[in-house]
MARPA-523553 format. One line per 2 residues: number of its first residue (from 1); for each residue x, y, z of N, C-alpha, C. Coordinates in steps of 0.05 Angstrom, whole numbers. Each point is the difference from the previous one (the first is absolute). Example, Ala and Ser with C-alpha at 12.3 -4.5 7.8 and 13.67 -1.06 7.14 Angstrom:
2
1> 264/-114/156/-18/24/0/18/24/0  -7/21/-14/16/24/1/-15/22/14
This chain:
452
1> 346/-1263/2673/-15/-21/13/-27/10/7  -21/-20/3/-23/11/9/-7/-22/28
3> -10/9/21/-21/-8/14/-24/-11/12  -13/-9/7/-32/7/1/-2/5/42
5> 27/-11/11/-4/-3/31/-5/34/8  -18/5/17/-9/25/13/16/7/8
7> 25/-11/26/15/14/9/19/-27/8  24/5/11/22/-10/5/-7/-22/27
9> 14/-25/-22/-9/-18/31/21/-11/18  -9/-6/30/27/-10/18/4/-24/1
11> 23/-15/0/3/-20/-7/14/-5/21  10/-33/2/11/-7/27/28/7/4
13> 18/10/26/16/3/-3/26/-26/-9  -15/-10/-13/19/-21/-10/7/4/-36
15> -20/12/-8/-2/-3/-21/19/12/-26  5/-7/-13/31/9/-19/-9/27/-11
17> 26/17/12/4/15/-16/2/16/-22  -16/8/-20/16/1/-28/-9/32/2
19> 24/13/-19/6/27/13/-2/11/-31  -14/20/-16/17/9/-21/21/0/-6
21> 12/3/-30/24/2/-7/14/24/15  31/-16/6/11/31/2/17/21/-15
23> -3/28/5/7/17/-27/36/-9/9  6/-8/-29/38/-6/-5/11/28/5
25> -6/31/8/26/10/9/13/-3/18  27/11/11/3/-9/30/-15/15/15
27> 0/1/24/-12/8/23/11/26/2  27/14/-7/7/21/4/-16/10/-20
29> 1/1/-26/-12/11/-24/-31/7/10  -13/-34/3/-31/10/14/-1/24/27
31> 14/-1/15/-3/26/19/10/25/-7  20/6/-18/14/22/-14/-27/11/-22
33> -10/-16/-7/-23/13/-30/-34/2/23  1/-26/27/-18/17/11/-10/19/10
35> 23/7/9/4/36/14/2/15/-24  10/-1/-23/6/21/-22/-14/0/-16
37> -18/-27/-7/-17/4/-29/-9/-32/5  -22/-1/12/-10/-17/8/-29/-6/-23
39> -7/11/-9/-6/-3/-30/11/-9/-19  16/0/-8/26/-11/-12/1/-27/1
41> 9/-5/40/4/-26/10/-27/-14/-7  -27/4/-2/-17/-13/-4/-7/-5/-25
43> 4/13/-20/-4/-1/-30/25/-21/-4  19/-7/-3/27/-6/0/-10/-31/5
45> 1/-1/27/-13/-30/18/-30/-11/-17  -27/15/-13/-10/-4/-10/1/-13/-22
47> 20/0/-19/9/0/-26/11/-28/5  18/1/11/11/-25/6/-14/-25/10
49> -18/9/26/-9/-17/16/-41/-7/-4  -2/16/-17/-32/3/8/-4/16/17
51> -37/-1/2/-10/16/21/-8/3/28  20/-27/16/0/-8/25/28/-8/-4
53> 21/17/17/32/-17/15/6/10/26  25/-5/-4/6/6/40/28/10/-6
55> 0/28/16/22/10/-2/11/2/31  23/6/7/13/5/30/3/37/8
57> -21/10/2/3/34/9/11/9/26  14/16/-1/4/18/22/-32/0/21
59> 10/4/18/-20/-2/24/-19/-19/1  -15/-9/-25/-19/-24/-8/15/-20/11
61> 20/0/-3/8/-37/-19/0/-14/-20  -3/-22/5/-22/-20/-21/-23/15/-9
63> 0/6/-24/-37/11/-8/-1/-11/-22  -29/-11/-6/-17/-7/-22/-7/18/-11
65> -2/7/-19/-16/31/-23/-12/-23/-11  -28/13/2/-23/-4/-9/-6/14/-23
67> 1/-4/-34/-16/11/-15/-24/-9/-17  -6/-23/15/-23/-16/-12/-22/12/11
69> -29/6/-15/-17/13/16/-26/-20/4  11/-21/-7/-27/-23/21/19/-22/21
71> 32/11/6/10/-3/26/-6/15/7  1/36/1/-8/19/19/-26/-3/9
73> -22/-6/-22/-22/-4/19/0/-15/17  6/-26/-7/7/-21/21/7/16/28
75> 18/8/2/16/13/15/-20/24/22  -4/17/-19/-30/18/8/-20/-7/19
77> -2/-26/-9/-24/-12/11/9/-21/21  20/3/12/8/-18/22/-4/14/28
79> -6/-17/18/0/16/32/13/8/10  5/11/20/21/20/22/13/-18/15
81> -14/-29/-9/3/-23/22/26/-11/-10  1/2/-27/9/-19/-19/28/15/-10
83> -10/35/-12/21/11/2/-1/31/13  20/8/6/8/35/15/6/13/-15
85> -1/29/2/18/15/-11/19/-4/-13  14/17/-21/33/-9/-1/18/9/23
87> 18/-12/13/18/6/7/25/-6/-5  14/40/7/-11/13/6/-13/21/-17
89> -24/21/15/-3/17/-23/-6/22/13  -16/17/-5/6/32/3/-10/8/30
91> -6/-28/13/5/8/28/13/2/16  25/-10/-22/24/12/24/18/35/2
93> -21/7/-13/0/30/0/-28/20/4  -27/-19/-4/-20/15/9/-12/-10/24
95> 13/-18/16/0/-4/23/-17/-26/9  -3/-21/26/-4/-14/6/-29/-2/4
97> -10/22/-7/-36/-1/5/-13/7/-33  13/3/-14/-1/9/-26/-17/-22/-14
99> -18/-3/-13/-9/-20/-20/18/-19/-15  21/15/3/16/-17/-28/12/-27/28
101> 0/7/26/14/-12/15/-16/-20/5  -32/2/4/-22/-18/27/2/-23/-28
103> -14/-21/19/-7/-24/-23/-25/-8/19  -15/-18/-17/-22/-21/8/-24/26/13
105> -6/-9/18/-24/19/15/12/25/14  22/-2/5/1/37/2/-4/15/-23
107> 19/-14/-17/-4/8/-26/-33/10/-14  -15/-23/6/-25/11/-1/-17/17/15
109> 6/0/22/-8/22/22/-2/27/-12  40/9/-9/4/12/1/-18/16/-35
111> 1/-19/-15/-7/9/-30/-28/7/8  -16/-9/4/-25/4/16/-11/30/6
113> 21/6/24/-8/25/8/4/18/-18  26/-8/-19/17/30/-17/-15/1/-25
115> -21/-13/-7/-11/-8/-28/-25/28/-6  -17/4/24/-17/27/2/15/18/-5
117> 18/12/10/5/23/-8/20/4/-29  -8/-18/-19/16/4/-27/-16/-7/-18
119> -29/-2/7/-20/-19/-21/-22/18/3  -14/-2/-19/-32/9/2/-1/27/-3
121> -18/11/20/-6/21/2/24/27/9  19/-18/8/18/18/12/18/19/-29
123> 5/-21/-15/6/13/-25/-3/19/-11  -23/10/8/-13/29/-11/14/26/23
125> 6/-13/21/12/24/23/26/3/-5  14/-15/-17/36/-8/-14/6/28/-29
127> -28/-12/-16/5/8/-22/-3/27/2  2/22/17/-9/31/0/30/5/-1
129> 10/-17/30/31/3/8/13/-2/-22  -1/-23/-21/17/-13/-13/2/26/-30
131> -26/8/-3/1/21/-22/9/24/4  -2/12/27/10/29/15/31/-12/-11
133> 13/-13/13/29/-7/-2/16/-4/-27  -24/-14/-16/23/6/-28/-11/15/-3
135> -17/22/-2/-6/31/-17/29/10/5  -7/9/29/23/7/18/32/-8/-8
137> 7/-20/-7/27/-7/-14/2/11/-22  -15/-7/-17/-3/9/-29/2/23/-11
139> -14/14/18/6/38/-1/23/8/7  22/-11/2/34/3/4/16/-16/-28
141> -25/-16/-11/27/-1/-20/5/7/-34  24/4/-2/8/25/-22/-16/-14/-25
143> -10/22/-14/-5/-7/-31/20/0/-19  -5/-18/-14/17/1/-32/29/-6/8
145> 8/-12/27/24/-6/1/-2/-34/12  17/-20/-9/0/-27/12/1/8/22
147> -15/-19/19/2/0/30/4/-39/6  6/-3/25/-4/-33/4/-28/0/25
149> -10/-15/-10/-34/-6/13/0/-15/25  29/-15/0/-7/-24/26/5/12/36
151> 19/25/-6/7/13/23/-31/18/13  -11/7/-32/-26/18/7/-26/-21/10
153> 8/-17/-17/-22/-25/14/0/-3/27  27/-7/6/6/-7/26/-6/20/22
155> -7/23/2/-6/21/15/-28/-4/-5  -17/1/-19/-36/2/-1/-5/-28/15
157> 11/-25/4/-13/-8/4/9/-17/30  30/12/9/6/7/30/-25/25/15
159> -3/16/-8/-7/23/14/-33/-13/-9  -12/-14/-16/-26/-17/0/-3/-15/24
161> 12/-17/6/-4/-21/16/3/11/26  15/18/-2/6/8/29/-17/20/17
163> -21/10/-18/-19/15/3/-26/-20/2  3/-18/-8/-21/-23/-4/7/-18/32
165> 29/-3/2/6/-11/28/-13/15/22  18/28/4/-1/9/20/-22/26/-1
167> -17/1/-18/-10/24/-2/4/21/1  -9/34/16/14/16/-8/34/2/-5
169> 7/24/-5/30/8/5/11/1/38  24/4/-1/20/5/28/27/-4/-5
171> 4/12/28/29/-11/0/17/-22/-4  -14/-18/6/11/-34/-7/-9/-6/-24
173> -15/9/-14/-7/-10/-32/29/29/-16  2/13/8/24/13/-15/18/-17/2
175> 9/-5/22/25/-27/5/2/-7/-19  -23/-19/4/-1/-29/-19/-9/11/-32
177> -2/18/-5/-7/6/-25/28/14/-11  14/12/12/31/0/-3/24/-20/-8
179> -13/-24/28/31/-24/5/-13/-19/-7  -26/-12/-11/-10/-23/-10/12/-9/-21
181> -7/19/-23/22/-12/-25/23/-6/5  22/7/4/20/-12/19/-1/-21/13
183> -10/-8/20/-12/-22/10/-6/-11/-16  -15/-8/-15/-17/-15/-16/20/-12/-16
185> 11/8/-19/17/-4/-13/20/-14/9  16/9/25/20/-12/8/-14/-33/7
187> -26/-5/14/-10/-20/11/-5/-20/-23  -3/11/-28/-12/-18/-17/37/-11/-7
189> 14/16/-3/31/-14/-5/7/-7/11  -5/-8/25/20/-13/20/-14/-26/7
191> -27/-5/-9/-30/-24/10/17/-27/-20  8/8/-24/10/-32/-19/28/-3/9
193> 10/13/19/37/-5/2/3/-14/27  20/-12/1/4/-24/27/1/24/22
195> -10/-6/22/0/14/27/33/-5/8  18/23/13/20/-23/6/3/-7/29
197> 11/-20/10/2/-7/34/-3/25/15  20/2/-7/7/28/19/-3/25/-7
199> -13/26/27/3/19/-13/22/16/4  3/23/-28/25/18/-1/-7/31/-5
201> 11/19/18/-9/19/-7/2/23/-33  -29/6/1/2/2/-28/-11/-12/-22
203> 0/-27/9/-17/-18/-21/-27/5/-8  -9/-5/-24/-29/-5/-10/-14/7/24
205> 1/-32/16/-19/-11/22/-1/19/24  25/5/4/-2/16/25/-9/27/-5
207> 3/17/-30/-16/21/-7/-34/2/-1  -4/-19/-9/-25/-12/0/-12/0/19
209> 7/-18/22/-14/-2/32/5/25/5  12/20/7/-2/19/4/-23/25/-6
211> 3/2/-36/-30/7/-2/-24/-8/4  3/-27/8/-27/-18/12/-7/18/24
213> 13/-9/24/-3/19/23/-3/26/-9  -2/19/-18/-9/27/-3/-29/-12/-8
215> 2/-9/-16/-42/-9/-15/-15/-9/30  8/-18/15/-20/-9/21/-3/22/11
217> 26/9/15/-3/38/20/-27/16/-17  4/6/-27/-17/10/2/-29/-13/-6
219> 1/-21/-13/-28/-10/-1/-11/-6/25  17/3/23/-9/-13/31/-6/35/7
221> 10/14/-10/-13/29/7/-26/-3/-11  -8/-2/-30/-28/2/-16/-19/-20/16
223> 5/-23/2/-18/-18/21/-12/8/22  18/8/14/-3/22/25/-22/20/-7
225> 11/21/-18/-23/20/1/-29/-12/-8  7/-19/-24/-33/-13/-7/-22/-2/18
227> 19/-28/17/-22/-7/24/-4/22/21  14/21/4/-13/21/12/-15/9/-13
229> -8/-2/-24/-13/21/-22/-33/3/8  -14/17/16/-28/-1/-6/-19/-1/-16
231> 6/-8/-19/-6/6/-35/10/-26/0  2/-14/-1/21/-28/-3/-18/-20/-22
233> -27/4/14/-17/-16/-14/-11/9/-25  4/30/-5/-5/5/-26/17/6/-21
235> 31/-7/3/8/0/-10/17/-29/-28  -1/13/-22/1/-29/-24/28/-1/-2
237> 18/5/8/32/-9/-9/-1/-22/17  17/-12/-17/14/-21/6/1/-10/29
239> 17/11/8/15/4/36/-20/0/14  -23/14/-15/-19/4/32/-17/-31/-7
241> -4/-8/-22/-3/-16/-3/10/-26/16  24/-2/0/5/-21/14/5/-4/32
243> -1/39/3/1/5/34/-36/-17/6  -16/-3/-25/-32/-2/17/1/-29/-1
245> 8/-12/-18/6/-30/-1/0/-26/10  -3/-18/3/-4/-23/26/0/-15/-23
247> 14/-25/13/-12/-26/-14/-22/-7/17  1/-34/-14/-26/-13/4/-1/-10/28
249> 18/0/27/-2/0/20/-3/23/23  -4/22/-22/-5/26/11/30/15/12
251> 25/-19/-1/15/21/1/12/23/-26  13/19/13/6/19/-20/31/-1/-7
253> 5/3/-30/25/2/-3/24/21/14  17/-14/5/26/11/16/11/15/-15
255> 18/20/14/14/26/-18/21/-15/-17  16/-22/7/18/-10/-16/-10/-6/-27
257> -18/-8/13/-23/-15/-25/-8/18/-24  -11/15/11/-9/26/-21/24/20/-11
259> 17/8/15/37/8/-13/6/-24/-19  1/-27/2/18/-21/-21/-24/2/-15
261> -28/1/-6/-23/6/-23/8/28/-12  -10/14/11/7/29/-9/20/2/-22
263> 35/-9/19/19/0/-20/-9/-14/-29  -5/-25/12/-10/-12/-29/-16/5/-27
265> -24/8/15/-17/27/-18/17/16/-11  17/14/15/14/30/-11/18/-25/-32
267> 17/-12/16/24/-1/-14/-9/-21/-27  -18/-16/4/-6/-24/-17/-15/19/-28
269> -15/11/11/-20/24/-16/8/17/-21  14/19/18/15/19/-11/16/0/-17
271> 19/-11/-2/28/-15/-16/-12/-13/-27  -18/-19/4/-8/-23/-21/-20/13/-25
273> -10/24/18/-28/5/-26/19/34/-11  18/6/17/11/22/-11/17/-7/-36
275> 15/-27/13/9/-13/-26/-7/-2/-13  -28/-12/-2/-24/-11/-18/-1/29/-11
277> -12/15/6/-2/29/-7/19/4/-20  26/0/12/23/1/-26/-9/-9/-18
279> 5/-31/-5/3/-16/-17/-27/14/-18  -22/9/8/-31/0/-16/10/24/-17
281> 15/26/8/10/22/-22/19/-11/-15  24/-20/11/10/-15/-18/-1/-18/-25
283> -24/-5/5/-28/-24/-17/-10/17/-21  -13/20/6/-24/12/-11/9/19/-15
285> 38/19/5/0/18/-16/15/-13/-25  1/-30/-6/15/-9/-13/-24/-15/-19
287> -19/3/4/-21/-15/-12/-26/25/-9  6/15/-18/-15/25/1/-43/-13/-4
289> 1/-25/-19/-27/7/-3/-14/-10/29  11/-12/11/-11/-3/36/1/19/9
291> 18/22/-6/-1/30/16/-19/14/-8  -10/-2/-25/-19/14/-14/-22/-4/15
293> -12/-18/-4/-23/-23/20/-6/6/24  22/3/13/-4/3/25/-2/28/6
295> 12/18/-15/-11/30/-4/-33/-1/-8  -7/-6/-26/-35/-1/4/-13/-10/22
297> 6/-30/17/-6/-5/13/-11/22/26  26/16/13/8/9/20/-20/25/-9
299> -1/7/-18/-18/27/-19/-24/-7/10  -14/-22/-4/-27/-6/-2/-13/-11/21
301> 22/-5/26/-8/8/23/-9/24/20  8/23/-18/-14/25/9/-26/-1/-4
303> -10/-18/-14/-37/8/-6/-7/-23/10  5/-23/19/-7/-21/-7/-31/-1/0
305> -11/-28/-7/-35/-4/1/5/-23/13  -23/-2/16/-4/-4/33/-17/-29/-4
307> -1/-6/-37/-15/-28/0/22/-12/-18  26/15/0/16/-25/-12/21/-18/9
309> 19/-6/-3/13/-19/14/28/15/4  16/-9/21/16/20/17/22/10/-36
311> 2/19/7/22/22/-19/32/-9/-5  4/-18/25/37/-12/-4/6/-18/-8
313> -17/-12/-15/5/-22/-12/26/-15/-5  10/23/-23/25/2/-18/18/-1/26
315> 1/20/22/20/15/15/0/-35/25  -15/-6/-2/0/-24/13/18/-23/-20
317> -7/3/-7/15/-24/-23/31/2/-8  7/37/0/22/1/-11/17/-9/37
319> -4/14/19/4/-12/31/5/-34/0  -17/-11/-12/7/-25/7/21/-13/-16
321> 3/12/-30/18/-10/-20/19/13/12  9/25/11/30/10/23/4/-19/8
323> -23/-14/19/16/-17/19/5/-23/1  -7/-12/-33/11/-27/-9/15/4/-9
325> 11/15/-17/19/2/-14/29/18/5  -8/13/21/22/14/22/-3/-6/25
327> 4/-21/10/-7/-4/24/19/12/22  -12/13/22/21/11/20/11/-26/3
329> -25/-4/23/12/-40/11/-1/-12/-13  29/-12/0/-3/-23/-25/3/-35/17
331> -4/4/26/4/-32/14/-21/9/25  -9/-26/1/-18/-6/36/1/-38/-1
333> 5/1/29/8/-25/0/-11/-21/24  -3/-12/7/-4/-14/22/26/-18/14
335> 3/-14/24/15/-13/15/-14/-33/11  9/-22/-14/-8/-25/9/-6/-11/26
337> -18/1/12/-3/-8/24/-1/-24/9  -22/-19/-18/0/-32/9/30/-5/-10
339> 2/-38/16/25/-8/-9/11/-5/-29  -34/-14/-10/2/7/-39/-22/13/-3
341> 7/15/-18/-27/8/-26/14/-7/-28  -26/-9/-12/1/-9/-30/-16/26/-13
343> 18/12/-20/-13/35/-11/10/-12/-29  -17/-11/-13/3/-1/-32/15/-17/-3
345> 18/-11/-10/24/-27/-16/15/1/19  -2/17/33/21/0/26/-7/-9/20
347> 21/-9/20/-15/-11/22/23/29/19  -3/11/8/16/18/25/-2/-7/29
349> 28/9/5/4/-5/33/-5/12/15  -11/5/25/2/16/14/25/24/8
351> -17/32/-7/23/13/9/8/15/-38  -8/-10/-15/6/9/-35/-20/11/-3
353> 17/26/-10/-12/32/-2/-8/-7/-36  -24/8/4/-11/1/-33/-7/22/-15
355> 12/11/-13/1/36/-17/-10/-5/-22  -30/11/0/-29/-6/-20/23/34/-18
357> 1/-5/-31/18/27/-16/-24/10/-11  -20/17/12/-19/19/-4/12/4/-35
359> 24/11/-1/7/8/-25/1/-9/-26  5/-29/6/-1/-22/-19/-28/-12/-7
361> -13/1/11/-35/-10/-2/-15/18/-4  18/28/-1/-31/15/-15/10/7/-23
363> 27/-6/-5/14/-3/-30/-6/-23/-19  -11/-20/10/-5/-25/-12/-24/-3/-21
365> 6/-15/-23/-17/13/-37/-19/-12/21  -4/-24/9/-22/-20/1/-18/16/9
367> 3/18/24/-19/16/16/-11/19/-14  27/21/-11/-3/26/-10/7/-6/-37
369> -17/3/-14/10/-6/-32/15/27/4  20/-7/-24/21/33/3/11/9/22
371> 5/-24/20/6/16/21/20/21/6  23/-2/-21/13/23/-1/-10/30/-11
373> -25/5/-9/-10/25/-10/-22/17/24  2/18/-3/-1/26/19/-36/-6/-7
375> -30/-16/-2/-18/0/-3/-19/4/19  -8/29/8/-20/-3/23/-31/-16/-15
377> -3/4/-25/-25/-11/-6/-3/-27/5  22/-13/12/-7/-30/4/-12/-1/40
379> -4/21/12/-14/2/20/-26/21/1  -11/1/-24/-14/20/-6/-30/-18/-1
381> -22/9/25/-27/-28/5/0/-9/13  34/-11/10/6/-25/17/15/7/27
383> 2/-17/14/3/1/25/28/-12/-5  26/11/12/23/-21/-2/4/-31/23
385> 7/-21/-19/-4/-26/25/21/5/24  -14/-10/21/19/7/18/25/-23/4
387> -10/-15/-15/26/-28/-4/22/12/-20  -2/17/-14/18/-1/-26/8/32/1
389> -14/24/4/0/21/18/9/2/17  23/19/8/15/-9/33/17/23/10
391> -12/30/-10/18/18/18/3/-9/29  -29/-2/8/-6/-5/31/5/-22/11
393> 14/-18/-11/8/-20/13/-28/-7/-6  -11/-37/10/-19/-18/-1/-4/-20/34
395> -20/-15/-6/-15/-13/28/-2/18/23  7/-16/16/-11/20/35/16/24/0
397> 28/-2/-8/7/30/6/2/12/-19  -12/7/-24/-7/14/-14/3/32/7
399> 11/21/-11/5/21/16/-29/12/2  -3/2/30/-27/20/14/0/22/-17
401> 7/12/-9/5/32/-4/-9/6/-31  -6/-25/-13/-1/-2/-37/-26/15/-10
403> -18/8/22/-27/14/-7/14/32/-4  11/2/33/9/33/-3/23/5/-24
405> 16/-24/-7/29/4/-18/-15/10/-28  -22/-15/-7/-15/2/-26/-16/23/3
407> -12/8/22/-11/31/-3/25/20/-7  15/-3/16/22/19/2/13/8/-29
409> 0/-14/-14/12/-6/-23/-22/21/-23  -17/-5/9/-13/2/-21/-13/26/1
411> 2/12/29/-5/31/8/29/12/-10  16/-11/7/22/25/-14/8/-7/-25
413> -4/-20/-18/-3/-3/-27/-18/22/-9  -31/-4/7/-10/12/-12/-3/38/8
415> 15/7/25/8/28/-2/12/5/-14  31/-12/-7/10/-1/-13/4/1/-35
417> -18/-12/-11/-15/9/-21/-16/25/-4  -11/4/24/-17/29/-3/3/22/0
419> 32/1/11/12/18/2/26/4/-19  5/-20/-11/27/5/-19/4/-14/-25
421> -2/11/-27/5/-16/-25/33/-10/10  3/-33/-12/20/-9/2/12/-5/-23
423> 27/10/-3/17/-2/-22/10/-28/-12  -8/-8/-20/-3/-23/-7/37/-6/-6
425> 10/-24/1/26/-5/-6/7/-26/-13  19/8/-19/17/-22/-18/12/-13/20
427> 17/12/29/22/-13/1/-11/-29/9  20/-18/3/0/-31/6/-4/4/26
429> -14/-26/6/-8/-11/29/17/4/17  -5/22/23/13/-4/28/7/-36/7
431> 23/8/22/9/-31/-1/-10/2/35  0/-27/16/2/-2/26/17/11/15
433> -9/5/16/12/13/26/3/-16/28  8/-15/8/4/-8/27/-5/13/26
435> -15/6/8/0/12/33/-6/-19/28  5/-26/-10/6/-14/20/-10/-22/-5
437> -29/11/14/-25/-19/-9/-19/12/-18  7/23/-10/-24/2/-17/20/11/-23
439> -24/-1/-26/22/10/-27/-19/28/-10  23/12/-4/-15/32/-10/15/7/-35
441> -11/9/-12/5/6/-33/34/11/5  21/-7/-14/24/8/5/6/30/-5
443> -14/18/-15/10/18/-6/-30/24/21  -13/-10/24/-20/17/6/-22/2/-10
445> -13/-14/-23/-23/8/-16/2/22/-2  23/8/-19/-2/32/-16/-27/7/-14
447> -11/24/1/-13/14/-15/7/25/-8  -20/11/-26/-2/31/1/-29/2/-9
449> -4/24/20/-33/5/12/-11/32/-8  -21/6/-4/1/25/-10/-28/-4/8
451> -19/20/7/-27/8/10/-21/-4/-21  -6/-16/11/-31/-3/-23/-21/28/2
């Protein structure tokens, strides 16, 4: 279907209903393949139904999947007024002050303040950290033998952020640089599964809250020392950052406030571009003349000349084709707020959760010709649209963090190259991995690496 309406309109609460088709499995089947292979369930329902139906999910409910990408803009481009968040979503584990939680003008308040310290100039104070840390990984791992990349990912770019959070080293950054992955992990598997009534000792939930109360203790320690810090004002991490902070009425953010951010930074960050990481050795050693390329490339940034145009072209391009074509997140969604909205050939009720399939729209010929082929040269000049383009999610909550996620990427890509010929491979495509909410290459993003 196509469009021309800018964004989704409210209609009276009288007005009829009409809902997408809904996918013919039963309801057990649709919650059994959501939790297990929820890829599957959407390709499956696609085939059948087109690229807009309504399935019945665990915790969701009723949900619309969205794979039309001039409904998602629609969608994109609607207000905070009109629609919220999805609920629920990953604030019921990164906490009640968290971004993913505020809506309308906190919500903006809050994006507001957190937007400086991940943009601009600050970038350049990231990227020292971000390169020390994969050198640093990298010089531990074995030559000439397969290794898996996503566990080593996952440490360069925990021990990144967290140095970027909290600045120097201590005691409470060992903690958390110990029990985070853990955490993390457990929080992203337990965020898509029904909460249950009650708690039981032992459970997910009640393991969970538990390590919660360890992260505030000590982030309520780091806070503490900050604002004592005499140095406070000259310092660029993160934390002190938001210890100097005020909104626009001149108050300053509360410790809750800055612990449920913080977490979010750490866990949203860390996890998502570590994957990406995977997936890019997964991509690249399977596609040798892109590896080649990006070897001259990465070469001919040792000499660069200072009147030509930036050196990563390629390494930019191949980053963005990762993240269309392996997407961690493959859903972002919004929650109906007026009594109707009319979003494309639908009219919705208030309260119907709408799941935009990131995965399915950047797979789509119309957008991408070939969309099934591994082509970074089709982002090579160009800027990717942010309508059809969608690691980061789209409209107001677009993920804050997509400036630092894309530096990040692209500093330990390109150490990465500089430091290790990569063993090119026959075998067949790694398959998906499930880790809750995010998807990582099934077999690790195996390599074998040997010293350039």
């Amino acid at each position: 279907m196509t469009t021309d309406a800018p964004s989704a309109s409210v209609l009276a609460p009288d007005a009829s209903i009409v809902l997408p088709p809904r996918a013919d499995f039963t309801r057990a089947v649709q919650g059994a393949l959501f939790l297990l292979d929820r890829r599957r369930l959407f390709a499956a329902a696609r085939r059948r139904h087109g690229t807009t139906f309504t399935l019945d999910l665990p915790t969701f409910g009723s949900v619309a999947l969205i794979g039309d990408p001039d409904v998602a803009k629609q969608l994109f481009l609607t207000g905070s007024d009109v629609v919220h968040n999805v609920r629920p979503n990953l604030g019921r584990v990164l906490g009640r002050e968290s971004m993913f939680s505020q809506e309308g003008e906190a919500h903006r308040r809050q994006r507001k303040l957190l937007t400086p310290p991940l943009h601009g100039r600050r970038m350049r104070d990231y990227e020292q950290i971000i390169e020390t840390e994969a050198a640093r990984e990298l010089a531990t791992w074995p030559h000439g033998r397969r290794l898996q990349t996503t566990p080593a990912m996952m440490r360069i770019t925990l021990n990144a952020i967290l140095r970027a959070v909290f600045g120097a080293d201590g005691e409470e950054l060992e903690i958390l640089r110990a029990d985070m992955p853990a955490w993390i992990e457990q929080g992203s598997r337990i965020a898509p599964i029904p909460k249950p009534p009650f708690r039981f000792p032992g459970s997910p939930w009640v393991r969970f809250a538990r390590n919660r109360r360890t992260f505030d203790e000590l982030i309520g320690r780091l806070i503490a020392t900050a604002r004592a810090d005499p140095n406070l004002a000259q310092r660029v991490d993160i934390l002190a950052m938001m210890v100097r902070a005020t909104y626009d009425d001149g108050a300053p953010m509360t410790d809750s406030e800055i612990s449920d951010q913080l977490l979010t930074l750490v866990a949203a960050g860390h996890e998502t571009t570590a994957n990406t990481l995977a997936w890019a050795v997964e991509r690249i050693t399977r596609h040798p003349d892109v590896l080649a390329r990006l070897y001259d490339e990465v070469d001919g940034e040792a000499d660069p000349d200072p009147d030509e145009q930036p050196r990563n072209v390629l390494r930019q391009a191949v980053i963005h084709e990762v993240q269309r074509t392996r997407p961690v997140i493959d859903l972002c969604g919004r929650t109906v707020m007026a009594d109707r909205m009319a979003l494309g050939d639908w009219v919705f009720p208030k309260g119907t959760v709408l799941l935009v399939s990131i995965a399915q729209i950047q797979a789509d010929e119309a957008l991408f010709a070939h969309a099934g082929v591994f082509d970074p040269d089709r982002f090579l000049g160009s800027r990717p649209n942010p309508m059809s383009w969608l690691p980061y999610g789209g409209g107001t909550r677009r993920c804050i963090g997509a400036a630092f996620a894309n530096m990040e990427l692209d500093v330990v890509l390109r150490t990465l190259l500089r430091t290790y010929d990569l063993q090119v491979t026959g075998a067949s495509d790694e398959g998906w991995h499930s880790r809750g909410i995010a998807f990582s290459p099934a077999k690790g993003g195996r390599v074998v690496v040997r010293p350039r």
